[in-house]
N, C-alpha and C positions, 0 to 999 in steps of 0.2 A: 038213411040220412047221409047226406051228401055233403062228404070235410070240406074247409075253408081252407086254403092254401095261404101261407104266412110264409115270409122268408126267415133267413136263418138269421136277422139281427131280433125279429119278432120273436123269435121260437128261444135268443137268448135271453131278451128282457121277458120274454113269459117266465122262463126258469126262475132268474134271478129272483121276478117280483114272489113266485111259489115258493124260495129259499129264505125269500125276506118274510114272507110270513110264516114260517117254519121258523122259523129264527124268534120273531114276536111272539105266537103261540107260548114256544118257551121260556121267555120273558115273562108272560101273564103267567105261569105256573111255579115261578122260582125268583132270579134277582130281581127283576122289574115289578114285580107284586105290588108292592107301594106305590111306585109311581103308576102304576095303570089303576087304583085304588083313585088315587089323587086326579086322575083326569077324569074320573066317570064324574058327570054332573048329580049337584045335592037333588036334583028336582024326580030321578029316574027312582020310582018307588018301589026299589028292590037293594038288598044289601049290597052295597058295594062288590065287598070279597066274591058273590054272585056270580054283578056282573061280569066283574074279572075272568071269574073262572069260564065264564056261559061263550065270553068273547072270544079267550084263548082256544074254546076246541072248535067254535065258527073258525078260526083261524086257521088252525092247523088244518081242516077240511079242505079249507080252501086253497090252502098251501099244497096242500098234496095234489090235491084233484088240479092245479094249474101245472103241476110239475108233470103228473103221470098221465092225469082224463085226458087223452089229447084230440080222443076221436068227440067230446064234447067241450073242445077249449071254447066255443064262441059263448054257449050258453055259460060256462065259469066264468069268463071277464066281464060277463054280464053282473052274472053274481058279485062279482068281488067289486067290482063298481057300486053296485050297491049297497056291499058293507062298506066301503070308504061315505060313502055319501051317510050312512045311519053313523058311524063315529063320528062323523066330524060337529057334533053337537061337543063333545067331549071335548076335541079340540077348541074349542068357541068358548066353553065353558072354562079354560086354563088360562086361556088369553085374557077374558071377562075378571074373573075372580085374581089374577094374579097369582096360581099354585106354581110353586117350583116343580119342576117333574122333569125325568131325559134328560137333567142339564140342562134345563131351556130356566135361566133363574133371570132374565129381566122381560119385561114385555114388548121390547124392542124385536129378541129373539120369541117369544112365544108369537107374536103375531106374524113373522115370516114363515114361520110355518104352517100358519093358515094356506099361504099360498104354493105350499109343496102338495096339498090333499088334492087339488083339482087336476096336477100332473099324475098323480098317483091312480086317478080316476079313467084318464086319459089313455095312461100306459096298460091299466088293464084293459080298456076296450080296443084299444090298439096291437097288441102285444098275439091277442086270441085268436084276432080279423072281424072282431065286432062291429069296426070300423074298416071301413075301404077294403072288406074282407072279398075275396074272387070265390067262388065254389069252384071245387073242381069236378071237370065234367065228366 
């Protein structure tokens, strides 16, 4: 397998974005439990505290493997792209329902954050070389 060459602003916001889900992970295990409780949607037919917990160690996985898997960062920002895109139902569903959660208590602020997930989305296929990625030869 043949690595994708990323420069070192890529190779920081990959870190960062693998810290900030290290950091979330944690959240979903401890103080954040209620509010990641509070954004899973009523419709996902599994207990809540579940999902919570099912979400936090996808997170952590992914947290790690962007910080350290480096010889497969293209194929992780794939992934993590695609867990941004399966939560952001949850997201949708805070803004919809009006749930206080994160601090986000009017819907003015819960609906700009809709538009933080598709950056989020971005930076992890960019971040990996998922996007405009060079092989090296």
């Amino acid at each position: 397998m043949k690595a994708t060459e990323t420069s070192k602003l890529q190779n920081f916001i990959r870190i960062l974005l693998g810290l900030f889900m290290i950091t979330a992970a944690i959240g979903h295990f401890t103080f954040q439990r209620d509010d990641f409780q509070a954004q899973a949607p009523n419709w996902i037919p599994l207990d809540k505290d579940l999902v919570v917990i099912l979400s936090g160690g996808v997170e952590i996985l992914l947290g790690l493997a962007m910080v350290f898997l480096t010889k497969y960062k293209v194929k992780i920002g794939i992934a993590l792209a695609l867990f941004y895109i399966l939560i952001f139902p949850g997201n949708i569903a805070q803004y919809v329902n009006g749930t206080t959660a994160f601090g986000l208590d009017t819907d003015q602020a819960r609906l700009i954050r809709l538009f933080f997930q598709p950056v989020l989305i971005f930076l992890a296929l960019w971040s990996t070389g998922a996007l405009f990625g060079k092989k090296k030869v």
